[in-house]
PyMOL Python script that loads the backbone (N, CA, C, O; Angstrom):
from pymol import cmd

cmd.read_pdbstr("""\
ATOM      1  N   UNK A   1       0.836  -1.195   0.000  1.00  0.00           N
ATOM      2  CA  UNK A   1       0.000   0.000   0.000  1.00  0.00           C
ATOM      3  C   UNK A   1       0.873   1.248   0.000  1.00  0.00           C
ATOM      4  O   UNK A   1       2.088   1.078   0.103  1.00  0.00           O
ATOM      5  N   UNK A   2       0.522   2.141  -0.076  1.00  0.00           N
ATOM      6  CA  UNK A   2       1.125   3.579  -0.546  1.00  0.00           C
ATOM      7  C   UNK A   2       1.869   4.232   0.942  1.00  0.00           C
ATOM      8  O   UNK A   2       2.964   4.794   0.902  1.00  0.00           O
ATOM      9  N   UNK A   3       1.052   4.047   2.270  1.00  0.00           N
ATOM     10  CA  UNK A   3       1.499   3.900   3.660  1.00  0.00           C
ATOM     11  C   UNK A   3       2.554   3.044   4.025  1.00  0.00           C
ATOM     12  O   UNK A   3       3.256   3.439   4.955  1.00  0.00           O
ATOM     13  N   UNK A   4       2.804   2.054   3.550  1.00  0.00           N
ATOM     14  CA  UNK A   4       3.895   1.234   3.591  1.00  0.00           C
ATOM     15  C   UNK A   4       5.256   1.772   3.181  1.00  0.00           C
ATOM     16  O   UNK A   4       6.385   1.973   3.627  1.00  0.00           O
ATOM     17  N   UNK A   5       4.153   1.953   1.537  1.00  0.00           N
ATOM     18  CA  UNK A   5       5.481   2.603   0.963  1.00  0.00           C
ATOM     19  C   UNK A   5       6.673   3.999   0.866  1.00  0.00           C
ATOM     20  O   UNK A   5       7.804   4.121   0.396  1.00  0.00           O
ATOM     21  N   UNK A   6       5.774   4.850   1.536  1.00  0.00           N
ATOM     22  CA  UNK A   6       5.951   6.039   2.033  1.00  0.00           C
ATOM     23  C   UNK A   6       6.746   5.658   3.418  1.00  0.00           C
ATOM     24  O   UNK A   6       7.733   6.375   3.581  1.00  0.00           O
ATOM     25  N   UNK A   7       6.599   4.990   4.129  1.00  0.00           N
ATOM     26  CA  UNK A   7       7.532   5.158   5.763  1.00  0.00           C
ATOM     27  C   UNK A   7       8.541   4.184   5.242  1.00  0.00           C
ATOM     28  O   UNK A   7       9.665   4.451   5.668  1.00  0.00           O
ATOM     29  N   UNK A   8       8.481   2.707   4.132  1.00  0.00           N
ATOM     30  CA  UNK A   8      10.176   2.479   3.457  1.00  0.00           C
ATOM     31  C   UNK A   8      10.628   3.786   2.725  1.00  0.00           C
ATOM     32  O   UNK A   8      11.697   4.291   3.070  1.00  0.00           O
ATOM     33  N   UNK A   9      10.170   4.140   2.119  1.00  0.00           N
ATOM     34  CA  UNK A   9      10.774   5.403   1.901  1.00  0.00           C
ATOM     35  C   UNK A   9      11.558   5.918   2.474  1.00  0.00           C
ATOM     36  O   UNK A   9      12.751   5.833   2.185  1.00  0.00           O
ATOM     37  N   UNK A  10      11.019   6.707   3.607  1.00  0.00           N
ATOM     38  CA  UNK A  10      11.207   7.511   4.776  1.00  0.00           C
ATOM     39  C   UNK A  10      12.192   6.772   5.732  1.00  0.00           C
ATOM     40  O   UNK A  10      12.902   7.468   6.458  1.00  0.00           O
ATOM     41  N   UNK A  11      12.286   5.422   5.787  1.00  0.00           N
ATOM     42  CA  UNK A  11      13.405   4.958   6.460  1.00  0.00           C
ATOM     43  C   UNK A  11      14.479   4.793   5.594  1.00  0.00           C
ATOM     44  O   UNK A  11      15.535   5.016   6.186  1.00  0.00           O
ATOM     45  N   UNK A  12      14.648   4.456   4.295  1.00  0.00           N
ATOM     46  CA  UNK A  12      15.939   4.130   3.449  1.00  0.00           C
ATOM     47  C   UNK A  12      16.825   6.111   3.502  1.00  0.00           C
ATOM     48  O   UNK A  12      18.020   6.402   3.546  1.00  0.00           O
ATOM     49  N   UNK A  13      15.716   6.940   3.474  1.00  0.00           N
ATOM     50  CA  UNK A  13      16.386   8.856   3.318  1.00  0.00           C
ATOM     51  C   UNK A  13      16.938   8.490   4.608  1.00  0.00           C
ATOM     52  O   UNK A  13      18.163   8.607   4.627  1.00  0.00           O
ATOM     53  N   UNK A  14      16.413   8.077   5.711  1.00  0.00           N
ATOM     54  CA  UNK A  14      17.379   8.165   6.847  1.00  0.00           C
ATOM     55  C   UNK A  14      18.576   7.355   7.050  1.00  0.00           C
ATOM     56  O   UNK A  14      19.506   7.944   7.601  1.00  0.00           O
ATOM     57  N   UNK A  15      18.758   6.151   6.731  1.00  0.00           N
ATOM     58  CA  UNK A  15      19.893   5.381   6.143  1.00  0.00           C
ATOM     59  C   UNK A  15      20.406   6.578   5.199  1.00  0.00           C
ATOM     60  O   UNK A  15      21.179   7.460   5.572  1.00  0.00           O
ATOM     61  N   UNK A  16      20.005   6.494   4.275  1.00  0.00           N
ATOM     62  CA  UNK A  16      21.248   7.319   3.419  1.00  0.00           C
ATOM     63  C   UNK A  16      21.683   8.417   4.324  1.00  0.00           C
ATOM     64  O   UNK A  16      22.736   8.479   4.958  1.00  0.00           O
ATOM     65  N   UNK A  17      20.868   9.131   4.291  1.00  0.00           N
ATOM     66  CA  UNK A  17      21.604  10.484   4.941  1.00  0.00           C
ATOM     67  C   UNK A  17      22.193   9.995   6.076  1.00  0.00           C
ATOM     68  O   UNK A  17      22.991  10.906   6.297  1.00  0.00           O
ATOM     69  N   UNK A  18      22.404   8.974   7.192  1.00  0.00           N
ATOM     70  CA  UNK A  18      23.504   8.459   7.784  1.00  0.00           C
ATOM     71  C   UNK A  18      25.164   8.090   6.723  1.00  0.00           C
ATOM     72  O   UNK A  18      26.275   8.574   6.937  1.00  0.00           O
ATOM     73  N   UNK A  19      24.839   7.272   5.806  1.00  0.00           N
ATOM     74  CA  UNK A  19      26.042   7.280   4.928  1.00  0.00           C
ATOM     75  C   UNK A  19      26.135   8.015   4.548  1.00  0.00           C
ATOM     76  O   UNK A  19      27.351   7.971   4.361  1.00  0.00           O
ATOM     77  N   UNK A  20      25.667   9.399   3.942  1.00  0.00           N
ATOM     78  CA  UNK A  20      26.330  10.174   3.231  1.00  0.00           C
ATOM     79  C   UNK A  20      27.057  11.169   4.629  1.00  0.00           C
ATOM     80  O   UNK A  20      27.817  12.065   4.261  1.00  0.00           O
ATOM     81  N   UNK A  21      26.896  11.061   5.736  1.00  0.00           N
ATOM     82  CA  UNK A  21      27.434  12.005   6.706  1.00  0.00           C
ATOM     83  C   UNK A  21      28.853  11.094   7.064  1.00  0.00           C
ATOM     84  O   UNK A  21      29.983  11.428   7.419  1.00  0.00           O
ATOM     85  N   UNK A  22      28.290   9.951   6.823  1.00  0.00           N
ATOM     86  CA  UNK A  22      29.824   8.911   7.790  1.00  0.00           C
ATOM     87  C   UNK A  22      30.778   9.198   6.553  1.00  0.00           C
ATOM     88  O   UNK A  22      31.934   9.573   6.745  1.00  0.00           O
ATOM     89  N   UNK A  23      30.187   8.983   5.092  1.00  0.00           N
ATOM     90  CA  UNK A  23      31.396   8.958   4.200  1.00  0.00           C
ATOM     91  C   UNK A  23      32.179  10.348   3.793  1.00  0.00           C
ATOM     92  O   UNK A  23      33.235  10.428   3.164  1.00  0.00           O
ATOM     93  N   UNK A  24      31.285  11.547   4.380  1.00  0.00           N
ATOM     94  CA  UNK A  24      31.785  12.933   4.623  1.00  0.00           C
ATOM     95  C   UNK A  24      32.790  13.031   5.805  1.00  0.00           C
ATOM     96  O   UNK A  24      33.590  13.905   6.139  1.00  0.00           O
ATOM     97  N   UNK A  25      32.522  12.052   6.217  1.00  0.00           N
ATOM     98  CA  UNK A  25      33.472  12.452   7.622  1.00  0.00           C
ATOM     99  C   UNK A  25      33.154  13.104   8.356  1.00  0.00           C
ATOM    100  O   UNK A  25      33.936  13.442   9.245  1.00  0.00           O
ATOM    101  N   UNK A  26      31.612  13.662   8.303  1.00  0.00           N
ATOM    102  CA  UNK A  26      30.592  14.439   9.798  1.00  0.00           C
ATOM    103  C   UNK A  26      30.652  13.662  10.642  1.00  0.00           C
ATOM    104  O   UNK A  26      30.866  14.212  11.722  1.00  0.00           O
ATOM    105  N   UNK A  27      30.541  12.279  10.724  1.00  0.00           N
ATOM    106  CA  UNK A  27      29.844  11.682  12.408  1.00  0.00           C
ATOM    107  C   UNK A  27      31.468  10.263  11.925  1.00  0.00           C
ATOM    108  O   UNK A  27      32.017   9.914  10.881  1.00  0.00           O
ATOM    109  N   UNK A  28      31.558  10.044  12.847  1.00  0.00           N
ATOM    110  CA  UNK A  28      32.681   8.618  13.329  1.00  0.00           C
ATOM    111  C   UNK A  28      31.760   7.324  12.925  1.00  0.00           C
ATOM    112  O   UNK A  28      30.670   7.517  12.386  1.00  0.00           O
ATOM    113  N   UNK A  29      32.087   6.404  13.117  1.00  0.00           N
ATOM    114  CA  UNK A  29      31.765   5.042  12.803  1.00  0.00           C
ATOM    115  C   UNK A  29      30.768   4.734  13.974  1.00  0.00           C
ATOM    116  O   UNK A  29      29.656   4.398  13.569  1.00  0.00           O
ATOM    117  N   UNK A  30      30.892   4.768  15.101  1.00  0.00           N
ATOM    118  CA  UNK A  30      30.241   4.585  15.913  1.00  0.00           C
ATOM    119  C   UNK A  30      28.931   5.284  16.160  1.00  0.00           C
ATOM    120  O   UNK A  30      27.950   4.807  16.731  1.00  0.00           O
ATOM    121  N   UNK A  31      29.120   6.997  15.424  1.00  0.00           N
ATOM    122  CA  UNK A  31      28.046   7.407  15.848  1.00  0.00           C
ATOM    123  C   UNK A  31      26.833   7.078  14.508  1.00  0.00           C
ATOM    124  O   UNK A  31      25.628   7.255  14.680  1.00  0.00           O
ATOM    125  N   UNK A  32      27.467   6.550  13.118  1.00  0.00           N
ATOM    126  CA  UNK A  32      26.705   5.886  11.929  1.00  0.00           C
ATOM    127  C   UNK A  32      26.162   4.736  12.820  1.00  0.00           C
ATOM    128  O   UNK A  32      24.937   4.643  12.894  1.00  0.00           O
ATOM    129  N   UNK A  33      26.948   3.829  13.522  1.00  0.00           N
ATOM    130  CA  UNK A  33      26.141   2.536  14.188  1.00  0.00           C
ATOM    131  C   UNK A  33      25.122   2.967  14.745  1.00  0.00           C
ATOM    132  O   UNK A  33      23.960   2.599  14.569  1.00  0.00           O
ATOM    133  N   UNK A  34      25.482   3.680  15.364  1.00  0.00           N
ATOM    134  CA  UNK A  34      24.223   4.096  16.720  1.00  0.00           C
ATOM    135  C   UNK A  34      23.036   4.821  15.693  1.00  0.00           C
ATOM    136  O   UNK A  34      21.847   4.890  16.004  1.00  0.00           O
ATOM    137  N   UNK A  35      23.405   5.156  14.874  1.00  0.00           N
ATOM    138  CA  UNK A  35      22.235   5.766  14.290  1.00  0.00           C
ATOM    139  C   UNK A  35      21.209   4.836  13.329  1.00  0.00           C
ATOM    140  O   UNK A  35      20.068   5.095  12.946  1.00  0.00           O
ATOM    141  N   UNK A  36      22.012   3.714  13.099  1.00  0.00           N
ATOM    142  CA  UNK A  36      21.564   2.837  12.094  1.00  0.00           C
ATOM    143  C   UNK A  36      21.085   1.618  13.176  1.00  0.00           C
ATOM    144  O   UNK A  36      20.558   0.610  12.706  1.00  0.00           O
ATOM    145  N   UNK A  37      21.252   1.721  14.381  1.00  0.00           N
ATOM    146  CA  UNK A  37      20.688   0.689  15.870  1.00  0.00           C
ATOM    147  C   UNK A  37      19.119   1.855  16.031  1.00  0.00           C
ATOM    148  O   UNK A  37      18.046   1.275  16.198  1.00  0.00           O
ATOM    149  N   UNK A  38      19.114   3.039  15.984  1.00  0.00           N
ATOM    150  CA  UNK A  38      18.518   3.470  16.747  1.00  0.00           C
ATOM    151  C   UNK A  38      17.225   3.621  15.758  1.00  0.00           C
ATOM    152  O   UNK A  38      16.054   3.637  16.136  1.00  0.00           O
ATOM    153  N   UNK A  39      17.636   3.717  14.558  1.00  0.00           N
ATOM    154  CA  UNK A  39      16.360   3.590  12.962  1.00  0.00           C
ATOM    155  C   UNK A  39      15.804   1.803  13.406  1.00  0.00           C
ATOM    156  O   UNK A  39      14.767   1.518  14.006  1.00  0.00           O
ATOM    157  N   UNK A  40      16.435   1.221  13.097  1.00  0.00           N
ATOM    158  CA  UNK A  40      16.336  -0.203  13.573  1.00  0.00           C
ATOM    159  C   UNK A  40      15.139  -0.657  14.655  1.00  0.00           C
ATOM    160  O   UNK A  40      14.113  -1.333  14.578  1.00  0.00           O
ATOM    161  N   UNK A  41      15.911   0.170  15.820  1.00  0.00           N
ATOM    162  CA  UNK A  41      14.768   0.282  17.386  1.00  0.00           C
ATOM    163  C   UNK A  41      13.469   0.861  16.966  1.00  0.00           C
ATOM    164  O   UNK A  41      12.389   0.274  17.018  1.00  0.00           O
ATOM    165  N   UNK A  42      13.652   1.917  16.600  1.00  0.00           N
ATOM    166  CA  UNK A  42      12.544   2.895  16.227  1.00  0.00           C
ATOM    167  C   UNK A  42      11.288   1.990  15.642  1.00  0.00           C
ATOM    168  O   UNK A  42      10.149   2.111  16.093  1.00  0.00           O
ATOM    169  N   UNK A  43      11.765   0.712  14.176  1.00  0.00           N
ATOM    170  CA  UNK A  43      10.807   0.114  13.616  1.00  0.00           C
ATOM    171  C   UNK A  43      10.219  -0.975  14.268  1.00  0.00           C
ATOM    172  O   UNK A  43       9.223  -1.585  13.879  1.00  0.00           O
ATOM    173  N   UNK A  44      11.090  -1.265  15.605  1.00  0.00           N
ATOM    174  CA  UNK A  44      10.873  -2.460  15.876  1.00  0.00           C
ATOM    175  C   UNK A  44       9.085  -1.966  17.204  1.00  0.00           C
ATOM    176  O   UNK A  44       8.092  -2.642  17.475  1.00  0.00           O
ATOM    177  N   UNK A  45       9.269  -1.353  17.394  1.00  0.00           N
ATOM    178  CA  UNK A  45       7.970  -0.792  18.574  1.00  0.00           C
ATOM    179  C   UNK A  45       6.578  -1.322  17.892  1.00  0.00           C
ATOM    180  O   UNK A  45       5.499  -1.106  18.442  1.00  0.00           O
TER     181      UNK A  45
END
""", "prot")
cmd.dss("prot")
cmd.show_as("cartoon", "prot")
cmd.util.cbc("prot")
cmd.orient("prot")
């Protein structure tokens, strides 16, 4: 459905925009993990 598809959406922009900050060299490795644990947590509720 279009609701589905809209929040995969909305979770893959937040993945990316985590890699595109780690491969800029904005955030460390750890803080890409934690961000890619915490998208993760978020879906799991």
């Amino acid at each position: 459905t279009r609701l589905i598809q809209a929040k995969t959406i909305a979770i893959q922009r937040r993945i990316d925009n985590l890699g595109e900050r780690y491969y800029d060299c904005a955030i460390n490795a750890m803080e890409y993990l934690d961000g890619l644990s915490f998208i993760v947590a978020k879906q799991k509720k």
